[in-house]
ZAMARNU-366873 format. One line per 2 residues: number of its first residue (from 0); their letters; for each residue x, y, z of N, C-alpha, C. Coordinates in steps of 0.05 Angstrom, whole numbers, plus 5000, padded with zeros to 4 digits. Example, Ala and Ser with C-alpha at 12.3 -4.5 7.8 and 13.67 -1.06 7.14 Angstrom:
<atoms>
0	AS	5264/4886/5156/5246/4910/5156/5264/4934/5156  5257/4955/5142/5273/4979/5143/5258/5001/5157
</atoms>
This chain:
<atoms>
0	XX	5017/4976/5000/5000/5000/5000/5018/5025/5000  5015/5048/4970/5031/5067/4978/5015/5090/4995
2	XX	5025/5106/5007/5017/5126/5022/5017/5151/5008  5005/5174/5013/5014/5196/4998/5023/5217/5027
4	XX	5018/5239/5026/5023/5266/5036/5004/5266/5058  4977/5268/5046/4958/5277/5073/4949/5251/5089
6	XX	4961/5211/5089/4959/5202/5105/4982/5188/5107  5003/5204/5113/5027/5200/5118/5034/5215/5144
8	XX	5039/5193/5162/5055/5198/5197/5034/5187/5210  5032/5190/5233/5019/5196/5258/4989/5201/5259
10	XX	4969/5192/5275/4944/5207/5269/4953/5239/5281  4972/5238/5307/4973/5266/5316/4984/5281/5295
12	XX	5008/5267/5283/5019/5287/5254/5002/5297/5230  4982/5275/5228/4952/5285/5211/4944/5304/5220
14	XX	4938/5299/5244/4918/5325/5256/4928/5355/5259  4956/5344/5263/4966/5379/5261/4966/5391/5240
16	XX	4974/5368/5207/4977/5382/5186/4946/5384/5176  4924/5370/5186/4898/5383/5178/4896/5412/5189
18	XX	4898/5411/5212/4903/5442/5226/4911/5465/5210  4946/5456/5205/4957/5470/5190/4936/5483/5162
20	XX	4931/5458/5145/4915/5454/5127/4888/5484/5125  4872/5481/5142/4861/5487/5157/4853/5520/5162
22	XX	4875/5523/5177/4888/5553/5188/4899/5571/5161  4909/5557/5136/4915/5567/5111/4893/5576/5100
24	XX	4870/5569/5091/4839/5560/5088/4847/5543/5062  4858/5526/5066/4862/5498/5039/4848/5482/5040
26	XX	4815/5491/5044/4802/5468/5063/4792/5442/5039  4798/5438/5027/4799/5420/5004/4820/5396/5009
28	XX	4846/5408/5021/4873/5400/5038/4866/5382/5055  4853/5404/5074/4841/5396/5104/4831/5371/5103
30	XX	4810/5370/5088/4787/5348/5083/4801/5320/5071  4821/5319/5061/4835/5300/5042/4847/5282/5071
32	XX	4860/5306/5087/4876/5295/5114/4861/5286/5130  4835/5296/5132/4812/5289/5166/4799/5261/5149
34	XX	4788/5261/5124/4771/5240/5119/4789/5219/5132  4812/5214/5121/4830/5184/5125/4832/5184/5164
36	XX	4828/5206/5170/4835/5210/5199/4812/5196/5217  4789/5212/5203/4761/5200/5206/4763/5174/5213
38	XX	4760/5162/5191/4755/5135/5187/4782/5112/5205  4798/5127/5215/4812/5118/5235/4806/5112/5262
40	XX	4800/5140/5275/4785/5147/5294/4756/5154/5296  4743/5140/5288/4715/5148/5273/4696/5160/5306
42	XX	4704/5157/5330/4692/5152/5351/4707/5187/5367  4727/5194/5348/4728/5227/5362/4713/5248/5350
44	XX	4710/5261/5365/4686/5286/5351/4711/5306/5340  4731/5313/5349/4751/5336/5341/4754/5337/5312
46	XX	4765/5307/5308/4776/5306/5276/4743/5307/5261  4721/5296/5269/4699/5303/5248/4701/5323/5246
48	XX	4685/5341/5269/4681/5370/5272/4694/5375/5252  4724/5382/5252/4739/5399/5224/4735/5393/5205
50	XX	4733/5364/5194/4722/5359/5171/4692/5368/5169  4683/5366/5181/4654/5374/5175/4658/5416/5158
52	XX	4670/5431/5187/4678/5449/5174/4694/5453/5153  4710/5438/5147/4732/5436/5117/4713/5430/5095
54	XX	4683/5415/5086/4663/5413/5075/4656/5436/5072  4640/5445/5099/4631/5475/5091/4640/5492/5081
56	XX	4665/5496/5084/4680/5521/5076/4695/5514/5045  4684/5488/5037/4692/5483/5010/4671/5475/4996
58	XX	4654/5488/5005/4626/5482/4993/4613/5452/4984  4621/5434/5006/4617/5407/5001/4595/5399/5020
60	XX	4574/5411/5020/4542/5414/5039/4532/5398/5048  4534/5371/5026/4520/5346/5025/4545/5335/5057
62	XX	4574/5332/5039/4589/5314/5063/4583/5328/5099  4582/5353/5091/4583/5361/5117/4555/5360/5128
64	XX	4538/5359/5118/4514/5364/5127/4507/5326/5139  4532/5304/5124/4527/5270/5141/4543/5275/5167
66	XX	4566/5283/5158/4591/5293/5186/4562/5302/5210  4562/5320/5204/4545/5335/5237/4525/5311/5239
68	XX	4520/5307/5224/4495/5287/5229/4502/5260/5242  4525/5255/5243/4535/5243/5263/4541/5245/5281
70	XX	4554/5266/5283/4565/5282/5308/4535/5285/5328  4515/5296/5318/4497/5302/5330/4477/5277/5340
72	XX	4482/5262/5333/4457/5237/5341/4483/5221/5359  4506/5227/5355/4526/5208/5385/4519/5230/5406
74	XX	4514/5249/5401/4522/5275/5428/4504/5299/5421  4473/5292/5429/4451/5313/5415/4462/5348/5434
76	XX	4473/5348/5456/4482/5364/5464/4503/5381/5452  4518/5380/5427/4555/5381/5420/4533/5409/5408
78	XX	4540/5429/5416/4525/5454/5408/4536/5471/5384  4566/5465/5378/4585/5479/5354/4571/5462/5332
80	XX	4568/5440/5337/4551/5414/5309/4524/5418/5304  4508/5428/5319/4481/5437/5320/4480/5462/5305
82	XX	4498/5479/5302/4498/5509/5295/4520/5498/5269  4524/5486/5265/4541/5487/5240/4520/5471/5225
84	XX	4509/5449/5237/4489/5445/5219/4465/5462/5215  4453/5474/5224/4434/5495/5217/4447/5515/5195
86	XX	4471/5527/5191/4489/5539/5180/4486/5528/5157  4495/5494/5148/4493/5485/5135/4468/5480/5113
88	XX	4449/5470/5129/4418/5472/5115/4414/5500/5108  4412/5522/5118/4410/5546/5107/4427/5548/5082
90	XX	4451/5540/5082/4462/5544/5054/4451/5533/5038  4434/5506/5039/4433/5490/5023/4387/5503/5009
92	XX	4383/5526/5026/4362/5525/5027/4333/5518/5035  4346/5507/5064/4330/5484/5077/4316/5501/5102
94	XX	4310/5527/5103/4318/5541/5131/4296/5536/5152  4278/5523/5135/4254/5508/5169/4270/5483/5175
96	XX	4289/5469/5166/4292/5451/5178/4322/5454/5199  4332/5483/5189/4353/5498/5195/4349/5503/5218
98	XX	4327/5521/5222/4315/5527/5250/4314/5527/5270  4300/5489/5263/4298/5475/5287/4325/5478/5302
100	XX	4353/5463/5286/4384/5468/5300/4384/5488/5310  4383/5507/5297/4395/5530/5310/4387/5550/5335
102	XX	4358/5536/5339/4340/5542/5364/4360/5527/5389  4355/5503/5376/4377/5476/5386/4399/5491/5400
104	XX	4418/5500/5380/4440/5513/5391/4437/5538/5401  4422/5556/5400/4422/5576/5412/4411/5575/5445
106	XX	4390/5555/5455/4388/5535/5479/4418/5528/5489  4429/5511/5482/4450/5503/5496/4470/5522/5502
108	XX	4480/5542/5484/4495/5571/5484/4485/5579/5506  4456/5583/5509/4445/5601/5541/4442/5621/5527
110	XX	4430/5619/5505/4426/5648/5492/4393/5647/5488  4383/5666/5507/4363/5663/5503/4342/5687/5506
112	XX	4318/5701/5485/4310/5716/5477/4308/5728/5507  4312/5753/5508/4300/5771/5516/4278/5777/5518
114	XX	4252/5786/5547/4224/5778/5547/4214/5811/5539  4200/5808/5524/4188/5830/5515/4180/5851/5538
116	XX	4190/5872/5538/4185/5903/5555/4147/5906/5556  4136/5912/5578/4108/5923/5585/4113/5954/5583
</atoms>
């Protein structure tokens, strides 16, 4: 089996060069490094999470919009995955189903409306 670049070393050496990846906005990069990372560690939320964001920010809606959807049904609480997925469906044009999340996350944040003045 040859190796290339983005699953070559360490999962920790992956993860930094997804980072790296990442922090550049190469998120096309990113995503090449976390998928293989993923599917290693399939049971950490860190390395999805970024892939999920490395999707979004490379306009890949569909992958990121399964990513959170995982993330979110192991840990209905993970409040950055709730709000990235609402984020997500809105891009995609979905925004009642957006909603719901982002009510979601805006609950767990402790952000919560202000009661109307008498």
């Amino acid at each position: 089996m040859e190796t290339t670049y983005y699953d070559h070393g360490s999962p920790a050496e992956r993860w930094e060069r997804a980072q790296l990846f990442f922090d550049a906005r190469d998120y096309a990069g990113a995503a090449q490094v976390l998928a293989g990372l993923v599917e290693e560690v399939p049971e950490q939320t860190g390395p999805r999470l970024l892939l999920a964001r490395a999707y979004y920010h490379s306009a890949q809606l569909h992958r990121a919009e399964k990513e959170l959807r995982l993330i979110v049904e192991r840990d209905p609480v993970e409040h950055y995955a709730r709000l990235m997925l609402g984020r997500t469906l809105q891009r995609q044009a979905r925004h009642e189903e957006a909603e719901r999340h982002l009510r979601i996350a805006s609950a767990l944040a402790g952000d919560f409306p202000e009661p109307a003045q008498r």
